[in-house]
N, C-alpha and C positions, 0 to 999 in steps of 0.2 A: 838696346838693353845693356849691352856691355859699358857705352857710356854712364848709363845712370851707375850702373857697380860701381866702375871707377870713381864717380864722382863723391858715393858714401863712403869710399875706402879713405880717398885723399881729405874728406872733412874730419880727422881725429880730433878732440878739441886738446887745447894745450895743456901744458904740465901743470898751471897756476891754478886752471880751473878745476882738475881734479884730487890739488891739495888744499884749496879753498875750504869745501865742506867740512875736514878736519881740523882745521885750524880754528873753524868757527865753535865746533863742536870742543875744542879746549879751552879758548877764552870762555863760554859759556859754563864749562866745568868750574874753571878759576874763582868767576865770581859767584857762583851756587853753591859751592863747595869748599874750596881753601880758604878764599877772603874768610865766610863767617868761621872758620874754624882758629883762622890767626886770630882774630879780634877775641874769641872765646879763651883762648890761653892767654891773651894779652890781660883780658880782664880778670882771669883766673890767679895770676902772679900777680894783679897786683892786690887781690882780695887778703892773696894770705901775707903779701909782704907788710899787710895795714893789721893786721891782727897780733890784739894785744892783750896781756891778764886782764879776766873778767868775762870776755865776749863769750857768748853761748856760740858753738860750733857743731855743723852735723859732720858725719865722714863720709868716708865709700861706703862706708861697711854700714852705714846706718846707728851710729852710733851717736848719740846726741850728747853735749858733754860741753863745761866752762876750759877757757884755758886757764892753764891753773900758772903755769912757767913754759917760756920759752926758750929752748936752745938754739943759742945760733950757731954754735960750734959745731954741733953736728945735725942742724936744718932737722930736730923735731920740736912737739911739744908735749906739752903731760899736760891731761883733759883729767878733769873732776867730773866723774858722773857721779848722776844721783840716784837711787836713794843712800844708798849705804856711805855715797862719797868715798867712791873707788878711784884711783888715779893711775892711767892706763900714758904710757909713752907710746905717742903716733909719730909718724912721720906728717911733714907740715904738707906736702904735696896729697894726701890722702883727707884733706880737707876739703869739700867740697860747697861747703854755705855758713853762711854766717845766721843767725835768725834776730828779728828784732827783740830785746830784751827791755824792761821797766816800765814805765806808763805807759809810751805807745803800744806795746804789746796786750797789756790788759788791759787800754782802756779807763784804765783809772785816772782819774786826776791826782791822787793822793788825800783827796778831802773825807771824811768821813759826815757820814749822814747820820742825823740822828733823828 
């Protein structure tokens, strides 16, 4: 009996194997997690660095609105909403989408039927 004790005591397993599970458990984080989060700001800067007078834009805040002028001097823009065609200065990082605007949006061809 004492031999079998001893012989559980002396098998500990090594130091590799039980920082193994952790290590797997972070690369798994990595690419579940950070990867698609870089890619999401990578495509978020370059959404608003492409936006230009005209484009229909929504915000954080839910506000739906054309760009009307852009600042670059101080990284906002001033959005035309409508109805009244109110012109509100936002910050360019509080853009969140762009929406498609002209025929592809309604489907029109521009023909008129008669």
């Amino acid at each position: 009996m004492h031999n079998l004790l001893g012989f559980f005591i002396q098998q500990q397993p090594s130091q590799l194997l039980q920082i193994l599970p952790m290590v797997l458990i972070m690369v798994v984080f990595y690419f579940l997690l950070f990867l698609p989060m870089q890619r999401q700001k990578k495509q978020q800067k370059a959404m608003v660095d492409s936006l230009k007078s005209g484009d229909v834009v929504v915000t954080s805040g839910g506000i739906v609105g054309t760009v009307y002028r852009i600042n670059k001097e101080d990284d906002t823009l001033v959005l035309q909403v409508k109805p009244d065609n109110i012109k509100l200065q936002i910050s360019r990082a509080s853009v969140t989408a762009t929406t498609v605007t002209g025929p592809a949006a309604t489907g029109s061809t521009g023909e008129k039927k008669s």
